[in-house]
Every structure is written in C-alpha cells, then in structure tokens.
C-alpha positions in Angstrom: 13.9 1.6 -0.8 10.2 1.1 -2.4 10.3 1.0 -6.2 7.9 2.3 -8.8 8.8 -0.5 -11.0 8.1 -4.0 -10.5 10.3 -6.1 -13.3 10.7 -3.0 -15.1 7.1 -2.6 -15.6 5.9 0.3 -13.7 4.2 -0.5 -10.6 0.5 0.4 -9.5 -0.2 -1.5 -6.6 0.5 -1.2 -3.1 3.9 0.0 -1.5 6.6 -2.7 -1.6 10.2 -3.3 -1.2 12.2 -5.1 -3.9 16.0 -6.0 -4.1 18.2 -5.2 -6.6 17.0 -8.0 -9.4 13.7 -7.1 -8.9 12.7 -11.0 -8.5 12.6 -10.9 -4.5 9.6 -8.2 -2.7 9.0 -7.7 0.7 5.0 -5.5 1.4 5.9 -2.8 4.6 4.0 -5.7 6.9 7.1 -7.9 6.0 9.8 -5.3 6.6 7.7 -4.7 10.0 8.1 -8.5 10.7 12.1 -8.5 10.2 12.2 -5.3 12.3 10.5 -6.2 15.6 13.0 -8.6 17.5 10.1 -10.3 18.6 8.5 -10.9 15.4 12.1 -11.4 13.6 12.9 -14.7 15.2 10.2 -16.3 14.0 10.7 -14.9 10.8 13.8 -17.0 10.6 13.0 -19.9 12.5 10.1 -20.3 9.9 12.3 -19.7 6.7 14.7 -22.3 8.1 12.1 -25.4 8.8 8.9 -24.9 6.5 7.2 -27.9 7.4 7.3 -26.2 11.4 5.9 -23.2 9.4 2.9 -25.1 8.3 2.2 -27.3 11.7 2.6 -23.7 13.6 -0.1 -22.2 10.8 -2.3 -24.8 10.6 -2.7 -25.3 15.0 -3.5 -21.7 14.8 -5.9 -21.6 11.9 -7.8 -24.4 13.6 -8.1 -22.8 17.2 -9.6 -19.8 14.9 -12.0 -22.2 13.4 -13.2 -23.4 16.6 -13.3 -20.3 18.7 -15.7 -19.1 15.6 -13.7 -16.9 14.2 -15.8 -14.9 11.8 -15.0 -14.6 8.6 -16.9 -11.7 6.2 -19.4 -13.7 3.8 -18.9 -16.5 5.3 -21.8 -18.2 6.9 -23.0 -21.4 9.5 -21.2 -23.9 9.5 -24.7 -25.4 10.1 -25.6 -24.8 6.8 -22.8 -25.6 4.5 -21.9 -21.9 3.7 -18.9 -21.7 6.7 -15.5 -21.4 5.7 -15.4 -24.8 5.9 -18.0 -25.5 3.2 -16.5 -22.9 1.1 -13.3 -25.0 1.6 -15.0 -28.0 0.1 -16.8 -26.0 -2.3 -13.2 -25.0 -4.1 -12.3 -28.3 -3.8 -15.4 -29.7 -5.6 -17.1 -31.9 -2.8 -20.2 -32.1 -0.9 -20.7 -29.1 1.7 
C-alpha cells in the first residue's frame, strides 16, 4: 500500500511503497518491474548475482555511449563537455 510517512516523518515526495519497518521502499516503476513476468526474472536474477548486475549495466551503458545517446546538457564529446568529460569532471581530471 503507498504510505504518507516515510520513517515516521511524513512523506512529500513522489508515490512509493514501503514495507512494514519502513526501512525497505519500492517507487511504482519498481513494483511495475516485479509485476511483468518478463521484467520480474531479471529482477531476481540481478538481486541474486550483483556483479552480473553491473557487467549487464555497464555493456548497455556503453552501446548508449557509442550509439550517441543524447543526454540533456550534455555536450561533444569533441569538446570535453560529453558525458564523458562531465564524468572526469566529478572525478577531478583532465576533460
């Protein structure tokens, strides 16, 4: 059920689904995930092996980057000011 309290604080933000402590939240996008057999599977193949979590995610992410997948803000990678150079900019090196 979605709570107006999150901790016992009430809660302003968008919709979400808590259990019972109040320490574990699901958004509606995750409930849709654990409801679509499709999408469920991987839900659980994922929660069991995090490491195939983060190969999967980062494969994808980097066919995104080289299709040019654009991001808003974000500009050439030409230029430094990609995602990319944003990357490097967080991380405090050299665009």
């Amino acid at each position: 059920m979605p709570k107006k309290t999150h901790k016992g604080k009430p809660w302003k933000g968008p919709l979400q689904y808590e259990d019972s402590t109040g320490k574990l939240m699901m958004l509606p996008t995750d409930m849709a995930l654990m409801e679509d057999p499709e999408f469920k599977k991987y839900v659980l193949l994922f929660k069991e092996d995090e490491m195939l979590f983060f190969k999967e995610f980062a494969a994808a992410f980097g066919k995104l980057m080289e299709l040019g997948c654009p991001f808003p803000g974000a500009g050439g990678a030409a230029d430094g000011a990609g995602i990319f150079g944003q990357v490097k900019a967080m991380l405090g090196l050299k665009a």
